[in-house]
C-alpha positions as CSV (number, residue, x, y, z in Angstrom):
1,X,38.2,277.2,50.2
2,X,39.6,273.5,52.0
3,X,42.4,275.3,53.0
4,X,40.6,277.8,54.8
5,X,38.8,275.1,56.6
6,X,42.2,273.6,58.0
7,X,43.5,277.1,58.9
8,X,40.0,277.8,61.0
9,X,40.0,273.9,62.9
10,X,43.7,274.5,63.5
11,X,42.3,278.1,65.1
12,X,39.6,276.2,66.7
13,X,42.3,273.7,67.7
14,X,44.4,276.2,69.5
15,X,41.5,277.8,71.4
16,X,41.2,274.6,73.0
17,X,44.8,274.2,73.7
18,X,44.6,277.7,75.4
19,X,41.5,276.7,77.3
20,X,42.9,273.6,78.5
21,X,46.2,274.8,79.8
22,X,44.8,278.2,80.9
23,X,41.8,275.8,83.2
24,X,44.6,273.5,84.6
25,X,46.2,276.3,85.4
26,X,43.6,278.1,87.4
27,X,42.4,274.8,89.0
28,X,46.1,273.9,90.0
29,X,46.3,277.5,91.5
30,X,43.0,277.1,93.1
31,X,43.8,273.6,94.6
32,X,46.6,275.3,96.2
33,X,44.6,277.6,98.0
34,X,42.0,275.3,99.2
35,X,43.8,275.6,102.6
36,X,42.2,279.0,102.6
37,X,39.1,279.3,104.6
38,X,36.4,280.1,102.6
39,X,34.0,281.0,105.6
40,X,33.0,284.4,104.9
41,X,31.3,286.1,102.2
42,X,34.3,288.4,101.5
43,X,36.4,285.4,100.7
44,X,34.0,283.9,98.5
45,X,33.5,286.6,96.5
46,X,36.7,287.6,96.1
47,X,37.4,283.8,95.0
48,X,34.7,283.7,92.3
49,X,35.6,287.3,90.9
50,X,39.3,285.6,90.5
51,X,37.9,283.0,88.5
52,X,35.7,285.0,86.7
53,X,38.2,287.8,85.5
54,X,40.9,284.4,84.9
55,X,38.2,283.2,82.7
56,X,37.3,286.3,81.4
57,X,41.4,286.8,79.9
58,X,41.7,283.4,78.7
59,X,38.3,284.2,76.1
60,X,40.4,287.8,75.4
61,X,43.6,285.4,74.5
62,X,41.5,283.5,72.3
63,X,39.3,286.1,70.6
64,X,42.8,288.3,69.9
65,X,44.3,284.6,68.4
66,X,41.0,284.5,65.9
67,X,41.5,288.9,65.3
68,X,45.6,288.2,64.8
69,X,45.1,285.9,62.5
70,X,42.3,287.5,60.1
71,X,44.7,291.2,59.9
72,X,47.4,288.9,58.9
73,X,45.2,287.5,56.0
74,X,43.8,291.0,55.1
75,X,40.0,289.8,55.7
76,X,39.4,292.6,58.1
77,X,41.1,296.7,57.7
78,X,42.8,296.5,60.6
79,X,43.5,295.0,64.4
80,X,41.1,296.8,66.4
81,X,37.7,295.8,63.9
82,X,39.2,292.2,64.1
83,X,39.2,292.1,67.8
84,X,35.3,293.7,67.6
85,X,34.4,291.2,65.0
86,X,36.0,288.1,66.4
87,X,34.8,288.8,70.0
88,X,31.4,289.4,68.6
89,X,31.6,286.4,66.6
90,X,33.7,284.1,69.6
91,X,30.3,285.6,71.9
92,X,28.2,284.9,69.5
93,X,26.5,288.5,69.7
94,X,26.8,288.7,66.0
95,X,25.5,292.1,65.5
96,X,26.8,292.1,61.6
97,X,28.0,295.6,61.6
98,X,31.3,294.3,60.5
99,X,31.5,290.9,58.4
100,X,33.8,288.9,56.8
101,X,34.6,288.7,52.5
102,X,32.6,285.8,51.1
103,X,36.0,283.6,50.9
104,X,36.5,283.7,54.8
105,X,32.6,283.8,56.3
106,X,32.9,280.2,57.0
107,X,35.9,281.9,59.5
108,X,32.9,283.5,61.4
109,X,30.8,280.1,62.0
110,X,33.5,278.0,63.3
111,X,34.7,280.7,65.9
112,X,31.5,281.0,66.4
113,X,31.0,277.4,67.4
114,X,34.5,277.3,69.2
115,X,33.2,280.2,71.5
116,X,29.9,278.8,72.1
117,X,31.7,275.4,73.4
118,X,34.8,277.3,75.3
119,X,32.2,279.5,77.0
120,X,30.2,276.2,78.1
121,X,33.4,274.8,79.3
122,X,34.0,277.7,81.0
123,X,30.5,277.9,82.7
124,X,31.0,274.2,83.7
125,X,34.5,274.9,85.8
126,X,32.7,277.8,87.1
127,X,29.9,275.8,87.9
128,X,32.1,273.0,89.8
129,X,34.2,276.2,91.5
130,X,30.7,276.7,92.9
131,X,29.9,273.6,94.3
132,X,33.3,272.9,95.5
133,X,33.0,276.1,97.9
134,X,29.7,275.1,98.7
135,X,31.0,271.3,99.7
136,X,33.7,273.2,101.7
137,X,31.3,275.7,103.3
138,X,28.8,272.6,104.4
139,X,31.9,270.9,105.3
140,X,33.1,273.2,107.7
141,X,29.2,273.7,109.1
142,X,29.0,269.6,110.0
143,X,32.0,269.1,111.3
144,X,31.1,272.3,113.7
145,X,28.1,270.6,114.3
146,X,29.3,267.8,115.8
147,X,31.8,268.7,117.9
């Protein structure tokens, strides 16, 4: 059972690796393209739906890392009712049509947990995304104003 527990922090470890790298990423792309007006609604929207779907894939990344790893120890049949169980799990849905074997449920709480936080970290960079095109926007609204 302990060495279960290491093999689902390491898991929880490397959705945070993932997260982190795939977030610098996406905020080093998107500081590159703050030279981009951001004036009009098009533009805006087509800049949140980038972050969103970027955001989006880097969950998918993880949640297939949690469903590779319990078809390669046998605790589920087969890939595609690992990837509903661990995105289900990783979203904390947990609708319990599928479960794991009593020797890996405590599998199930700490992805569980990992999603819940990677999903709040997400929300938060999204959040900031938010307020940085509003600071831009307002920005861009003064300046106009006083000239």
């Amino acid at each position: 059972m302990y060495s279960s527990i290491f093999f689902a922090w390491g898991l929880a470890a490397i959705t945070v690796v993932v997260h982190a790298v795939g977030l610098a990423l996406m905020l080093k792309c998107l500081s590159r393209r703050n030279n981009v007006p951001l004036r009009q609604l098009g533009a805006i929207s087509a800049r949140l739906v980038w972050v969103v779907c970027y955001m989006i894939m880097l969950h998918l990344i993880a949640v297939s890392i949690w469903a590779t790893f319990y078809v390669w120890q046998g605790s589920l049949p087969d890939f595609e009712t690992a990837l509903y169980f661990s995105g289900v799990t990783y979203a904390t849905i947990g609708y319990g049509d599928v479960v794991l074997v009593k020797p890996w449920r405590l599998f199930g709480l700490i992805e569980g947990l990992t999603g819940i936080i990677m999903c709040g970290l997400s929300t938060g960079v999204f959040f900031a995304e938010v307020n940085h095109i509003y600071q831009m926007t307002h920005a861009d609204k003064d300046r106009g104003e006083k000239t």
